[in-house]
C-alpha positions as CSV (number, residue, x, y, z in Angstrom):
1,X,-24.6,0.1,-17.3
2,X,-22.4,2.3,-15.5
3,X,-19.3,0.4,-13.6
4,X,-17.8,3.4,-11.2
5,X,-14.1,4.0,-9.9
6,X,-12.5,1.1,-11.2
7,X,-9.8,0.4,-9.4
8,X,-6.8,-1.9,-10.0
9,X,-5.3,-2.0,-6.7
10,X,-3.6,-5.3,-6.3
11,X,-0.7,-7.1,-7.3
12,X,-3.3,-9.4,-9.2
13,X,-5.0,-7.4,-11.1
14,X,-2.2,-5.1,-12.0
15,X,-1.7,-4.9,-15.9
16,X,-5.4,-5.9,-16.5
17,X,-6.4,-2.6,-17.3
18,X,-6.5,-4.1,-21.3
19,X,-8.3,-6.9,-20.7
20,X,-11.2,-4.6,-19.1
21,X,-11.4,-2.3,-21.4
22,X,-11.8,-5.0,-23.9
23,X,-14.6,-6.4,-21.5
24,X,-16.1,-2.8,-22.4
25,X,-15.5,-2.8,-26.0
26,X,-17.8,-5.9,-26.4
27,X,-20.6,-4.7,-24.8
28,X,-20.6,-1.6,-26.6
29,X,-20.5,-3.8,-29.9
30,X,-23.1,-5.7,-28.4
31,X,-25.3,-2.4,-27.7
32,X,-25.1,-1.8,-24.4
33,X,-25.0,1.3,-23.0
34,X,-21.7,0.9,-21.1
35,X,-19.8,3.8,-19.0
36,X,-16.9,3.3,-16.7
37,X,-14.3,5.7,-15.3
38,X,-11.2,4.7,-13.9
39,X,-9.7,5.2,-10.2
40,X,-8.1,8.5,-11.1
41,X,-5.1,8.2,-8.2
42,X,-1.6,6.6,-9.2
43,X,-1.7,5.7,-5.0
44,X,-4.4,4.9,-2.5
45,X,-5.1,5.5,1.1
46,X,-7.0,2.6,3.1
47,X,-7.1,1.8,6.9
48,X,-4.9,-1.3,7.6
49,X,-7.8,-3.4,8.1
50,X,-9.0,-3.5,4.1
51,X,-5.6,-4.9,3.3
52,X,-7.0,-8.5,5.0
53,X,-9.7,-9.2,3.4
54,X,-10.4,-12.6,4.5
55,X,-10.2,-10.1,8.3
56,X,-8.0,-13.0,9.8
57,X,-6.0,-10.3,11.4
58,X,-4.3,-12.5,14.3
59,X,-3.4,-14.9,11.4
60,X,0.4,-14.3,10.0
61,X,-0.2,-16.2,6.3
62,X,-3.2,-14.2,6.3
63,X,-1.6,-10.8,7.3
64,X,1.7,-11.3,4.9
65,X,-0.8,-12.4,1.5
66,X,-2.4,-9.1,2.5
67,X,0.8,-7.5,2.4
68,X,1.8,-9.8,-0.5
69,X,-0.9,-8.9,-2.3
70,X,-0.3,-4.6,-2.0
71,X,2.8,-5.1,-3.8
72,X,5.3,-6.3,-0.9
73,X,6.0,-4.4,2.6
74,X,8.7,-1.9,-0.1
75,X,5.4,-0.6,-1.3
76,X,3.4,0.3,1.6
77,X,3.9,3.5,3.7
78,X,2.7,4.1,6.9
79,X,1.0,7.7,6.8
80,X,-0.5,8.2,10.2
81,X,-0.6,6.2,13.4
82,X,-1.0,8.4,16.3
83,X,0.4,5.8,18.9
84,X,3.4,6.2,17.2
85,X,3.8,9.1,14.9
86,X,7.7,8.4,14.3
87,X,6.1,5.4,11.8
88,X,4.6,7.9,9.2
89,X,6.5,8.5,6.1
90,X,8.3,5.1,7.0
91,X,7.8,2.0,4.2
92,X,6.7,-1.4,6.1
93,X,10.0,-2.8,4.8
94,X,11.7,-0.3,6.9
95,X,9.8,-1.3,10.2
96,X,11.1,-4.5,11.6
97,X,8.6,-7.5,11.1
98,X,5.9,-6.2,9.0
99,X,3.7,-9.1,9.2
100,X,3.8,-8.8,13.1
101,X,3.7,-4.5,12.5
102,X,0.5,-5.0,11.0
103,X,-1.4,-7.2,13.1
104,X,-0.2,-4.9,16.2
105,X,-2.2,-1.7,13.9
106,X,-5.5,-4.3,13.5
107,X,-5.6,-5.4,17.1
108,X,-5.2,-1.5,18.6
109,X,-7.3,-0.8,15.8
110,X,-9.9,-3.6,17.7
111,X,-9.1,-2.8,21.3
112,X,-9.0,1.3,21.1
113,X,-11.1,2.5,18.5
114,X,-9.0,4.8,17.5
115,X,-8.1,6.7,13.9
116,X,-6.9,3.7,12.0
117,X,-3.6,4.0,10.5
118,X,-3.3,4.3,6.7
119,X,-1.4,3.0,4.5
120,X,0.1,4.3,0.9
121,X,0.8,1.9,-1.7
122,X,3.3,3.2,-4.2
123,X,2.2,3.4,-7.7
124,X,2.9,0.6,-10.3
125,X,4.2,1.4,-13.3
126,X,1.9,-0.9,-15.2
127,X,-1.8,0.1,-15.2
């Protein structure tokens, strides 16, 4: 079995990385031929849209768990959004309303196309 770029992205999983390797540990006791590696990056880049799983991108509960969920609108910074490049290297937190911010990315994101935005969560210090 071979589980590939593990990644423990989200505020829920964060601190899990134990528990998984432990996960590993007893299937290796129990023979199986177990290989995993590990997201390698203390940060991620993803298009807005991934951060709403549940793609209710209009909804605002569904918008701020997203956020919620990435660590808070402190940990999330806008890297590119070519409709408005004066965003980029700005955190959510520091753009007013970032529940309403992010559904206004989704739905241009819908409508024009375009080059999605990205985002970059900071790192946790707990992996």
């Amino acid at each position: 079995m071979d589980h590939s770029h593990i990644k423990l992205g989200t505020v829920a999983v964060q601190g899990k990385a134990p528990e998984y390797i432990r996960v590993i540990e007893e299937a290796r006791n129990r023979g199986v031929d177990f290989l995993a590696d590990c997201y390698p990056y203390d940060r991620l880049a993803l298009n807005l849209k991934v951060t709403v799983p549940d793609k209710q991108y209009e909804n605002p509960k569904s918008v701020a768990k997203a956020i919620a969920d990435l660590g808070g609108p402190d940990h999330l910074t806008v890297t590119e959004f070519k409709p408005n490049n004066s965003y980029a290297g700005h955190s959510l937190a520091e753009i007013a309303n970032p529940t309403n911010f992010l559904q206004q990315i989704c739905s241009f994101e819908s409508s024009a196309k375009a080059t999605p935005p990205t985002l970059k969560p900071k790192s946790s210090a707990t992996p």
